[in-house]
C-alpha positions in Angstrom: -29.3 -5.1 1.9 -27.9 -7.2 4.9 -27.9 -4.9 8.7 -25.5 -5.9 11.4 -24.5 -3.7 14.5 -21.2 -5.0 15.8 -21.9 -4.6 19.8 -19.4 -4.2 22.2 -20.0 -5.5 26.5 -20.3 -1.1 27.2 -23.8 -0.2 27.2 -22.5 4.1 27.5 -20.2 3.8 23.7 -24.0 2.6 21.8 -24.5 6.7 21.4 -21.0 6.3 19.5 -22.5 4.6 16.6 -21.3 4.6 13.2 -23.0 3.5 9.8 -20.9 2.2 7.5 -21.9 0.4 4.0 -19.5 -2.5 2.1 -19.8 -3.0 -1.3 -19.5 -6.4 -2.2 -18.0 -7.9 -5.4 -21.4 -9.0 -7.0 -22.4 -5.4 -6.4 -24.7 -6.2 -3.5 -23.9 -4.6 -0.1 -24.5 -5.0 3.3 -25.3 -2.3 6.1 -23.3 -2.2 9.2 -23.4 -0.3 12.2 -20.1 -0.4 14.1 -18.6 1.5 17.2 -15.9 4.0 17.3 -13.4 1.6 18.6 -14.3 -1.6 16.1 -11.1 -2.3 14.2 -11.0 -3.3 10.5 -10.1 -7.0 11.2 -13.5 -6.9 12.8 -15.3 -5.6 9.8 -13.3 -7.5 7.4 -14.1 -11.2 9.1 -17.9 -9.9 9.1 -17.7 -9.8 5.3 -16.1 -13.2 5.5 -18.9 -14.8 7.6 -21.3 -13.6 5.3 -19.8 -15.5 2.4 -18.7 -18.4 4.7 -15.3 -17.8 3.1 -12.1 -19.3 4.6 -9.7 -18.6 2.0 -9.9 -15.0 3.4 -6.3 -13.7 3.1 -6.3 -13.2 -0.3 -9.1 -10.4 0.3 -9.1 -6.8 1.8 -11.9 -3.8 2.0 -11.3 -1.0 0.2 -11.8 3.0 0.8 -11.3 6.5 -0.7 -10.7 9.3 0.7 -11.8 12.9 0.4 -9.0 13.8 -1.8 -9.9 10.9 -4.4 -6.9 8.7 -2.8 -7.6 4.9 -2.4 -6.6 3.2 0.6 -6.5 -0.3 1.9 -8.2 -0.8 5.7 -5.9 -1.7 8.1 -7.0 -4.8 10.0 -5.0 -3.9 13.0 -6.4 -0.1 13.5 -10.1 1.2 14.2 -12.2 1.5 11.2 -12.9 5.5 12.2 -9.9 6.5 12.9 -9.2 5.4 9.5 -11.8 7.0 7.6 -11.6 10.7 6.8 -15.2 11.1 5.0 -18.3 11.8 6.8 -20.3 9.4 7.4 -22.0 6.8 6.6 -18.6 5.4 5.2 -18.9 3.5 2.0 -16.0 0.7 1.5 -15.7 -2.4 -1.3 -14.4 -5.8 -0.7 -11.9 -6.5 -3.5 -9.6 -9.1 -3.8 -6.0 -7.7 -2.4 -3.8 -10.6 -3.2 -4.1 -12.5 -6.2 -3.4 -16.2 -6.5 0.0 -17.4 -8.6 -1.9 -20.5 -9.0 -5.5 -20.3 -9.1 -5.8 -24.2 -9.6 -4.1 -24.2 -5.8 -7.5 -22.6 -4.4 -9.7 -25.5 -2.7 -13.0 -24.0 -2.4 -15.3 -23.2 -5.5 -16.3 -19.8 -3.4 -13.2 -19.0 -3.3 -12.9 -19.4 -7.1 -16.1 -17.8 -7.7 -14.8 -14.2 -6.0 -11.6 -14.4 -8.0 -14.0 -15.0 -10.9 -16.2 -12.0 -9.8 -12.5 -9.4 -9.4 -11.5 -10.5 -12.7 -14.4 -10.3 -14.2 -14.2 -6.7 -13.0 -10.6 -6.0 -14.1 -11.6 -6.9 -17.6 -14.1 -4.4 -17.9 -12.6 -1.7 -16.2 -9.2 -2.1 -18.2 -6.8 -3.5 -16.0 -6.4 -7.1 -17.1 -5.4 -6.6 -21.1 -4.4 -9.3 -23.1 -4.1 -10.0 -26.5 -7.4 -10.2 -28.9 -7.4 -14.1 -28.9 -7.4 -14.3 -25.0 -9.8 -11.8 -24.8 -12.3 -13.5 -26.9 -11.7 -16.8 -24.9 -11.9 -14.7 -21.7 -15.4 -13.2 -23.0 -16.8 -16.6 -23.9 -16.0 -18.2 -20.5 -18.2 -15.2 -18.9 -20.8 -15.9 -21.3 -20.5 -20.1 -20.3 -20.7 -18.8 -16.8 -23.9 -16.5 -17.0 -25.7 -18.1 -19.8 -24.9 -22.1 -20.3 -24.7 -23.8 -23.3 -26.1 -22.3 -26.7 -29.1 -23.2 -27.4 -30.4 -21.4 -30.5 -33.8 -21.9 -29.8 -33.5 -19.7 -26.6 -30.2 -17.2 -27.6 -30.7 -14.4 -30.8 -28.4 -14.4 -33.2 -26.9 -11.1 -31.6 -27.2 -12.2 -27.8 -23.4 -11.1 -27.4 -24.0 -7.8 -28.1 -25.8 -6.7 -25.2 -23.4 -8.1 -22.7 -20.7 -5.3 -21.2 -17.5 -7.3 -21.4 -14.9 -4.9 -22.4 -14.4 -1.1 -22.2 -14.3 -1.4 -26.0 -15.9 -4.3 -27.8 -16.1 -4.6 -31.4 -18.1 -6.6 -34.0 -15.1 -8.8 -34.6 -14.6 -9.7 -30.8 -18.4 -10.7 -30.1 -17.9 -12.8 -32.9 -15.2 -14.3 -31.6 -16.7 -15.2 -28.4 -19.5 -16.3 -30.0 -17.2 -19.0 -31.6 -15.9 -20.2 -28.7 -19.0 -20.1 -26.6 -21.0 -22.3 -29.2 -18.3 -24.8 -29.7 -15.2 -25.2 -26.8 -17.1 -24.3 -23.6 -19.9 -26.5 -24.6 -20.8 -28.7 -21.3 -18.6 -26.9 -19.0 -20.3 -25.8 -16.1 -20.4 -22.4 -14.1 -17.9 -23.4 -11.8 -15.6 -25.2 -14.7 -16.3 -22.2 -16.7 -15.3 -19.7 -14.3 -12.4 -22.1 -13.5 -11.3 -21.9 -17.4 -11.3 -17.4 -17.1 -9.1 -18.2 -14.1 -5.9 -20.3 -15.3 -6.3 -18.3 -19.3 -6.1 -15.1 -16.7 -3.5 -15.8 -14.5 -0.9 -16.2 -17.6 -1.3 -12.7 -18.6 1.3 -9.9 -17.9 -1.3 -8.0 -16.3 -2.9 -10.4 -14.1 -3.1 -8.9 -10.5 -1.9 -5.8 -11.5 -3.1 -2.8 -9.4 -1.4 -0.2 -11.7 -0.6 3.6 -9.7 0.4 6.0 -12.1 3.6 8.3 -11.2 6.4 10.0 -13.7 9.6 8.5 -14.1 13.2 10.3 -14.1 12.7 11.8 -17.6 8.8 12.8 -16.7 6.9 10.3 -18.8 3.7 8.5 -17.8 4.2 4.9 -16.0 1.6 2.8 -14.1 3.5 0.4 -11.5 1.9 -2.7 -10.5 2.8 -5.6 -7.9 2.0 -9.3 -9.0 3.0 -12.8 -7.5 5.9 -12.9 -9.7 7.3 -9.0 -9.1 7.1 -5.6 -9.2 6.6 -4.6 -12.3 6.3 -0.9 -14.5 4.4 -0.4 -17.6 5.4 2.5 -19.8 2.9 3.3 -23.1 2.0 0.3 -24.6 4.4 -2.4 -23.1 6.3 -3.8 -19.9 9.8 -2.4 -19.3 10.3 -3.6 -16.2 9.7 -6.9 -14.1 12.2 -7.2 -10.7 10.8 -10.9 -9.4 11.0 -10.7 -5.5 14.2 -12.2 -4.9 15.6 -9.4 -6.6 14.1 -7.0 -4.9 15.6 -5.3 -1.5 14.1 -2.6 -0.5 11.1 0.0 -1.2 11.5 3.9 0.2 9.8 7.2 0.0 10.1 10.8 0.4 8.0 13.0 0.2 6.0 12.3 -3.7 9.5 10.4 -4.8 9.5 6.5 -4.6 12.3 4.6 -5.0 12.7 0.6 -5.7 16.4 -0.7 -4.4 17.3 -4.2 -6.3 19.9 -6.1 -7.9 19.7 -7.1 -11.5 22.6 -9.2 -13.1 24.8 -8.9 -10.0 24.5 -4.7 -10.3 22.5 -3.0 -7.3 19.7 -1.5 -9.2 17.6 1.9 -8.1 14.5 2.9 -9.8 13.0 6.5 -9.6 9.1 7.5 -9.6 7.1 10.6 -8.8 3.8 10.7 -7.6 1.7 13.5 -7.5 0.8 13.8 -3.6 2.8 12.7 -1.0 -0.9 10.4 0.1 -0.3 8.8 -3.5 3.5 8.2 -2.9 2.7 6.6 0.8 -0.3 4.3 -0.6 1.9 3.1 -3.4 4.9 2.5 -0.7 2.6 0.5 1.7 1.0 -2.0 -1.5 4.9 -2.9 -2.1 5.9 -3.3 1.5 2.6 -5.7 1.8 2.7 -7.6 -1.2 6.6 -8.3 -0.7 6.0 -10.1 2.7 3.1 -11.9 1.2 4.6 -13.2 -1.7 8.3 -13.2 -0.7 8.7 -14.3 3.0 8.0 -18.0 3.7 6.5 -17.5 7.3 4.9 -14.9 8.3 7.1 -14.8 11.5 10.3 -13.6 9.2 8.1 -10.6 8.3 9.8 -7.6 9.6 8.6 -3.6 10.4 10.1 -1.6 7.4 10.9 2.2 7.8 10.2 4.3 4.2 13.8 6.1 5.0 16.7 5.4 6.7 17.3 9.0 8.1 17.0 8.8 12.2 13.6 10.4 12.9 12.4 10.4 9.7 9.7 8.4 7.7 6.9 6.0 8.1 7.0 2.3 9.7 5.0 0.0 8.6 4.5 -4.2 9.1 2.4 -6.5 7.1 0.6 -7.9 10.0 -1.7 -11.1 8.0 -0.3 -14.5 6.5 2.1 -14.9 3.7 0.8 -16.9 0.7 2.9 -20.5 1.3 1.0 -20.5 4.4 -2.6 -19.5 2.7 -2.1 -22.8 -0.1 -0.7 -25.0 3.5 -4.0 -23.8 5.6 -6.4 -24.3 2.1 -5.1 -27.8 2.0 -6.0 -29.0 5.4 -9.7 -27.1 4.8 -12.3 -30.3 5.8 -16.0 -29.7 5.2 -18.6 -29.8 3.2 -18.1 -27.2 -0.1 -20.6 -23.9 0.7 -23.3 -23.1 -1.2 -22.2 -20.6 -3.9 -24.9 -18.1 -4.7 -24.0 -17.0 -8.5 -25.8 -13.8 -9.8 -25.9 -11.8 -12.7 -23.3 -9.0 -12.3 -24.3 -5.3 -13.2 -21.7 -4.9 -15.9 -22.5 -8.1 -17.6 -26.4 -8.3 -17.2 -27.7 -8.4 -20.8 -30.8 -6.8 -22.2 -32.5 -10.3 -23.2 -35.2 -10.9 -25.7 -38.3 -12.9 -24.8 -36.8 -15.9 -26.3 -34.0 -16.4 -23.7 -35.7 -14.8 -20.9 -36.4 -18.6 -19.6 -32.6 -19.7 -20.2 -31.7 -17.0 -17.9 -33.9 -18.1 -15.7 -32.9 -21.5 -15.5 -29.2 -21.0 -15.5 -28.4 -18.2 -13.3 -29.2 -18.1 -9.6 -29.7 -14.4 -7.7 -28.3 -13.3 -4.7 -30.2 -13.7 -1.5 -28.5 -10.5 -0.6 -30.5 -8.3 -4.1 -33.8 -7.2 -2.7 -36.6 -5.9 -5.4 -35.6 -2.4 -5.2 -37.7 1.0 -6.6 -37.0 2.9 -9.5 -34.8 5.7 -7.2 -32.7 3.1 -5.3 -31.4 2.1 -8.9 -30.7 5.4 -9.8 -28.9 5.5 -6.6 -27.1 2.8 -7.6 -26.2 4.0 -10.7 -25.0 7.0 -9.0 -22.7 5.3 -6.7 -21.3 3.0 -9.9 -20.5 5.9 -11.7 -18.5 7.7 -9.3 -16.9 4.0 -8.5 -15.9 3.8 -11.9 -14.5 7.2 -12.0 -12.3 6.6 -9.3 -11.1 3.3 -11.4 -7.6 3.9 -13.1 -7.1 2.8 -16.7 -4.1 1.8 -18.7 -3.3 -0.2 -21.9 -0.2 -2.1 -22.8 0.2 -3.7 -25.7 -1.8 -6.3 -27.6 -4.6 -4.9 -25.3 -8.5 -4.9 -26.9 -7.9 -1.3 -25.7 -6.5 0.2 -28.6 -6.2 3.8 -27.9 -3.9 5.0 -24.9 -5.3 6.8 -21.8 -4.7 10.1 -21.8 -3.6 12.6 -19.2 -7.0 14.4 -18.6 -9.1 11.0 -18.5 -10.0 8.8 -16.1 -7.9 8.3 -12.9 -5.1 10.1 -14.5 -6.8 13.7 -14.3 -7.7 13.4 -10.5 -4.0 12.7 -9.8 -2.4 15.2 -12.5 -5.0 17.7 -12.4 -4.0 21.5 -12.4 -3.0 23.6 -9.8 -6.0 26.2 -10.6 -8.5 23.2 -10.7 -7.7 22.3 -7.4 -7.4 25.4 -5.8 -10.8 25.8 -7.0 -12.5 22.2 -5.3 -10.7 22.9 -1.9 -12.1 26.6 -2.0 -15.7 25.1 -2.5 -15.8 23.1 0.3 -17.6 24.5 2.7 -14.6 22.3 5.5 -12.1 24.8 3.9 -14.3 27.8 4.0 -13.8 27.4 8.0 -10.6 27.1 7.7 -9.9 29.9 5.7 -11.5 31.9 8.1 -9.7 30.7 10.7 -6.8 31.2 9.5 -7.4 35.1 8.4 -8.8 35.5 12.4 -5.2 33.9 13.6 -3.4 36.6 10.8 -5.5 39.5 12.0 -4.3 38.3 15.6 -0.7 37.8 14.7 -1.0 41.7 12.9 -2.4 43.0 15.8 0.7 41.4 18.2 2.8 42.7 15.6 1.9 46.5 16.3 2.1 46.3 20.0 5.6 45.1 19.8 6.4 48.6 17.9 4.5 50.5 20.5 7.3 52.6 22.4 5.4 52.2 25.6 5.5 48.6 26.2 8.8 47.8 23.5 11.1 46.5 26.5 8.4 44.5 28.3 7.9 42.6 24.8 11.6 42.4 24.3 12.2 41.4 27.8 9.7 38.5 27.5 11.2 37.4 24.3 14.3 37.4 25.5 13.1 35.1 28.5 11.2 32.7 26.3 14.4 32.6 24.1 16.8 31.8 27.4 13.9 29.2 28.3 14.4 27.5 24.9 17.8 27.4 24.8 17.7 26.0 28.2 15.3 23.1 27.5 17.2 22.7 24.2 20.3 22.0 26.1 18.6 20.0 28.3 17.5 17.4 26.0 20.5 17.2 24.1 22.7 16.2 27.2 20.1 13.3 28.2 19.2 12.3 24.6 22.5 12.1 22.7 24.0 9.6 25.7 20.8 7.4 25.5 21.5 7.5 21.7 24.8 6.5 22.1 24.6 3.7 24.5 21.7 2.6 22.4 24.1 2.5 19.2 26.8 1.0 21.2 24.3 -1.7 23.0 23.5 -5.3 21.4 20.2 -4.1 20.6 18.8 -5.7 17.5 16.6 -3.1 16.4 16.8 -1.9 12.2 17.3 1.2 12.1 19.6 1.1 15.0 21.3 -2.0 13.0 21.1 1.1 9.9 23.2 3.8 11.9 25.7 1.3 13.2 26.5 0.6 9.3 27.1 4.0 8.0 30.9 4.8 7.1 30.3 7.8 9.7 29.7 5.8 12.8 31.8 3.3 12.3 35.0 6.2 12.1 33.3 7.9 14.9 33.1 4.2 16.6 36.8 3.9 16.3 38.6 6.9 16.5 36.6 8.8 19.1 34.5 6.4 21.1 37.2 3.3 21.7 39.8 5.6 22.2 37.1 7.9 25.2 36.0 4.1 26.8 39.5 2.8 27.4 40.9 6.1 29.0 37.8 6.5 31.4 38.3 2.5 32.2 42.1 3.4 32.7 41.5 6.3 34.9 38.4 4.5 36.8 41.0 1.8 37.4 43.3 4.0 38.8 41.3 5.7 41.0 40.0 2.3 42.1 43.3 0.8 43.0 44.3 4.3 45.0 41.2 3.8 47.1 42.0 0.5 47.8 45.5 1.1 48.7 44.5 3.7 50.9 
């Protein structure tokens, strides 16, 4: 495990320390001890540096909070103010954007950490695909880790012990077997890993991040955002793919989302629940990013979106990073020498080998630098923190999927997001944060009780009622106040050449534009005519 302390020029902020951990692909991690005031950008280029990587847009680090919810890091905010867990904070670099092309990539490191996410999405469920891809895509991680078969070295059951699938069968590891022994023969790691990559990025499910939410009639669909679209996957198939250009806009409210398009010259809404408001934000922010990344052609025609078009209402957000026509321009002038890629055997795959291939292994697989030797306990640590990973991971299966049997409602992801009200009730009441709280809260009731009672004591009934009647007259005042300087700024605003959206939103609606007309014109030209008037008596005068 790699240590770094991110050091800022003020000597007083080194008491304001924070530990953080990152969770890299490979399953390695590295230490980090930042300030309060380092921002994600910061933390993310770190993780960048360590790999020598680049090709860094298509990546992003990875948190979830205390209420199970996942969240992207921000670049442009602090990493702590961010973070609602107690420390020491433990985040994952994943891949955030996913090539359309994957043969477009220049760098073989690049490659190798798309390899690595896939590789993950495979076993966790998210990238399905039909029995024949997945036997090829099983194979090419076998050509990757392993080499070429060599009977003298493999079992005859050497499949079996890899972890490839969430469900593997007799029939699949034969399969792979197949191809292994006879197509992949020669290939290389890097032409290997370079195979799983262009079989991959064909599938439906390629890049596909799915959120789970209830559509208008209440069933079960998992949304997902690819280079091609947005996309919604209902049971076992694909009922909806809007491609970009079709898309307009995406809004929330509250735990409803809503997707605006056009398809076959109709304007087109789509309705989903979540099942937290968190959920319903998250989801909103993945479509607002991966719409300017794989929609806009510069990132300078990227714009700040509002969730709602209601004045003082809803969340802003801008995709602040590049889009991905200028990622492929900026790969394609990349002029150095290739890095060094360090390939290691990844926890999900590692094998239980025999004697007999115990030296292929050796031969053919290179470890991280970053793995230490590490005691009995820090595995089970590991182990730990693996587990509750992949409880946290969400799983669904289309059609055609090696997944056969559909995720139900009380496993996996689904039951932390659909979970009961009792259930829930019963976690926040266990935590000892919302123990305080509680008693906070019955210690502000008690006081409210006991102001309560001396406003029915006769003896000091018209002082109370005299004070409330002042604080009432105080409101109303301020009230009035800030309606007579606030609705003229508003309306010079709406009236001004200002290109602002939601100002550009207002100015739109049917309402403004007959308040425009037949109140305001009609208001400006008889002040102009009476200023006029007044200004022609005082100069006749």
């Amino acid at each position: 495990m790699k240590m770094l302390r991110f050091r800022s020029p003020s000597v007083s902020s080194l008491a304001q320390e924070v530990q953080c951990t990152v969770r890299l692909l490979d399953d390695s991690e590295i230490a980090c001890s930042i300030q309060r005031d380092t921002k994600g950008q910061f933390l993310l280029d770190h993780v960048c540096n360590h790999y020598s990587l680049l090709e860094k847009d298509y990546f992003g680090i990875r948190y979830v909070d205390p209420e199970k919810q996942r969240h992207w890091l921000d670049p442009s905010k602090p990493v702590v103010k961010q973070m609602k867990c107690q420390q020491p904070y433990t985040m994952c670099f994943r891949v955030k954007f996913y090539p359309q092309e994957p043969i477009k990539i220049k760098e073989e490191l690049t490659r190798y950490l798309l390899y690595l996410q896939l590789k993950r999405d495979v076993y966790h469920g998210r990238l399905l695909c039909p029995f024949t891809d997945a036997a090829y895509l099983g194979a090419c991680i076998v050509q990757a880790e392993l080499g070429d078969y060599d009977p003298e070295e493999h079992p005859a059951d050497y499949i079996s012990d890899f972890k490839l699938f969430p469900k593997q069968s007799l029939k699949l590891d034969s399969k792979i077997m197949e191809i292994h022994q006879n197509e992949l023969r020669g290939q290389c790691p890097a032409l290997a890993e370079l195979s799983l990559l262009q079989r991959a990025h064909t599938l439906d499910t390629y890049g596909v991040d799915p959120h789970p939410c209830k559509d208008f009639t209440g069933s079960t669909a998992f949304l997902g955002f690819t280079a091609r679209g947005f996309v919604v996957f209902q049971g076992n198939k694909r009922i909806h793919l809007l491609k970009w250009a079709d898309v307009s806009k995406f809004k929330f409210e509250g735990k409803t989302f809503y997707v605006i398009g056009v398809q076959r010259e109709k304007k087109l809404v789509l309705t989903f629940h979540t099942s937290t408001p968190a959920s319903c934000k998250h989801l909103w922010k993945c479509a607002v990013e991966n719409q300017a990344f794989y929609k806009c052609a510069k990132s300078s025609q990227i714009k700040t979106v509002s969730s709602s078009s209601i004045i003082f209402k809803g969340s802003r957000f801008r995709y602040s990073g590049r889009v991905a026509k200028e990622v492929i321009e900026a790969s394609s002038k990349i002029q150095r020498d290739p890095p060094v890629v360090h390939r290691s055997l990844s926890v999900i795959t590692q094998p239980t080998v025999h004697s007999a291939g115990l030296s292929a292994l050796k031969d053919s697989v290179h470890l991280s630098p970053l793995k230490p030797s590490v005691t009995s306990e820090e595995v089970e640590a590991v182990n730990r923190m693996k587990a509750d990973e992949e409880r946290r991971e969400i799983h669904y299966s289309p059609c055609a999927s090696v997944v056969p049997t559909p995720v139900e409602e009380s496993q996996g992801g689904l039951n932390l997001l659909f979970q009961s009200p009792a259930r829930l009730l019963k976690e926040l009441h266990a935590d000892p944060e919302m123990q305080l709280e509680l008693q906070a809260e019955r210690e502000r009731e008690l006081a409210r009780e006991a102001f309560r009672q001396s406003l029915c004591s006769p003896s000091s009934g018209r002082q109370q009622m005299q004070a409330c009647l002042l604080s009432a007259a105080r409101l109303v005042v301020m009230a009035t106040g800030l309606l007579v300087i606030l609705l003229p700024l508003l309306l010079v605003l709406l009236e001004s050449d200002l290109d602002i959206s939601f100002l550009h939103d207002i100015r739109q609606t049917p309402e403004f534009e007959q308040f425009h007309y037949e109140y305001y014109c009609p208001l400006r030209r008889w002040f102009l005519c009476k200023l006029e008037l007044m200004t022609e008596q005082l100069w006749g005068d």
